[in-house]
N, C-alpha and C positions, 0 to 999 in steps of 0.2 A: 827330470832327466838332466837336466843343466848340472846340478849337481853331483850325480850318479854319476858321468861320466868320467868327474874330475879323477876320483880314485876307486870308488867303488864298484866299477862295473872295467871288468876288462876288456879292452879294444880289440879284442878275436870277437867276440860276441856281441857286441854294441849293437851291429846289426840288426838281431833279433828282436832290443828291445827295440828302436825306433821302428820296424817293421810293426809291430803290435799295435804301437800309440799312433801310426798310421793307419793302421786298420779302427782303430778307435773310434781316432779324432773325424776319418771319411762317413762312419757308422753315425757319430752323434751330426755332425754337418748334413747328411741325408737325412738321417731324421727327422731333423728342428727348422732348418733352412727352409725355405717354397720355391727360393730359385739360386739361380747363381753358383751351382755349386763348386765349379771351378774355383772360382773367385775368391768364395770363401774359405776353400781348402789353402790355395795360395796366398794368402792374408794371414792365416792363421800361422802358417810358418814365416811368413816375416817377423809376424810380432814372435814369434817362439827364437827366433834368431837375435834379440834383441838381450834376451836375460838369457841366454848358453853364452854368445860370445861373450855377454860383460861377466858371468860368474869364469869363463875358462882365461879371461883377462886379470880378473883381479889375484884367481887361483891358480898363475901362468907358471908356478914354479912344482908346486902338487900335480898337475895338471900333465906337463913336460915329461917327469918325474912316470908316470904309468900309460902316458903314451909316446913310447920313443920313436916310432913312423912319424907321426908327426911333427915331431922333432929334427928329426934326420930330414924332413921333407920341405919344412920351414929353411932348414940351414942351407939349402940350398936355389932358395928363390929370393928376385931383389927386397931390399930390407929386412935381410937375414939379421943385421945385426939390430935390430928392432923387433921383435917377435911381436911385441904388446901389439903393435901399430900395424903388422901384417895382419895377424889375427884382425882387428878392427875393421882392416881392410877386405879380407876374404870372407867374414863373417857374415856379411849380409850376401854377398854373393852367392854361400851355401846357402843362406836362406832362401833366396829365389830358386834355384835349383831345385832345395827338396819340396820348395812351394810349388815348383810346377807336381813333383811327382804324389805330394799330396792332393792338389788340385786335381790332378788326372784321378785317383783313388777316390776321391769326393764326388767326380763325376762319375762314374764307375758305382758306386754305392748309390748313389742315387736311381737308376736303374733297377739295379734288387730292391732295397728297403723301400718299405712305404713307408709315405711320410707320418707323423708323427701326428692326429685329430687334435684340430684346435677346439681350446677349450671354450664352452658357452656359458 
């Protein structure tokens, strides 16, 4: 997705995918996990925050380029004239964000799915 986002997937619908790969990642984390599943849902978007903001960092001109809100929303908060460095800076903050709403999703799923039989 880190990728996907830079040009191939456009920002009307973004949405959608990470809706999905939420639904996914809370299905494979209830599954496989035996506890914690907050946790691990909220872990899993940190580290997932890690390689989005460095591919939307290093692709910050492609990137600009197919998402103009962002753009326009960057240009107007401190260290506008820095982009790389805002990004850097907001980038793990969304990641705790969508780590809570993953986590909530992971705990959530954990409820429906049964767990996954450990093997003997």
């Amino acid at each position: 997705m880190a990728f996907a986002t830079i040009s191939l997937i456009p920002e009307k619908i973004e949405f959608v995918f990470w809706l999905a790969i939420f639904i996914f990642c809370a299905y494979v984390i209830a599954r496989v996990c035996t506890g914690k599943y907050f946790l691990h849902g909220f872990c899993v978007s940190l580290v997932n925050c890690v390689w989005i903001t460095s591919a939307h960092i290093i692709f910050y001109s492609s990137y600009v380029a197919h998402h103009a809100d962002m753009a326009n929303m960057g240009a107007s908060m401190p260290l506008s004239s820095h982009p790389r460095l805002l990004m850097l800076i907001m980038g793990p903050l969304f990641g705790a964000g969508f780590g809570l709403v993953l986590g909530l999703f992971s705990f959530i799923a954990s409820k429906i799915v049964s767990p996954k039989a450990a093997a003997q």
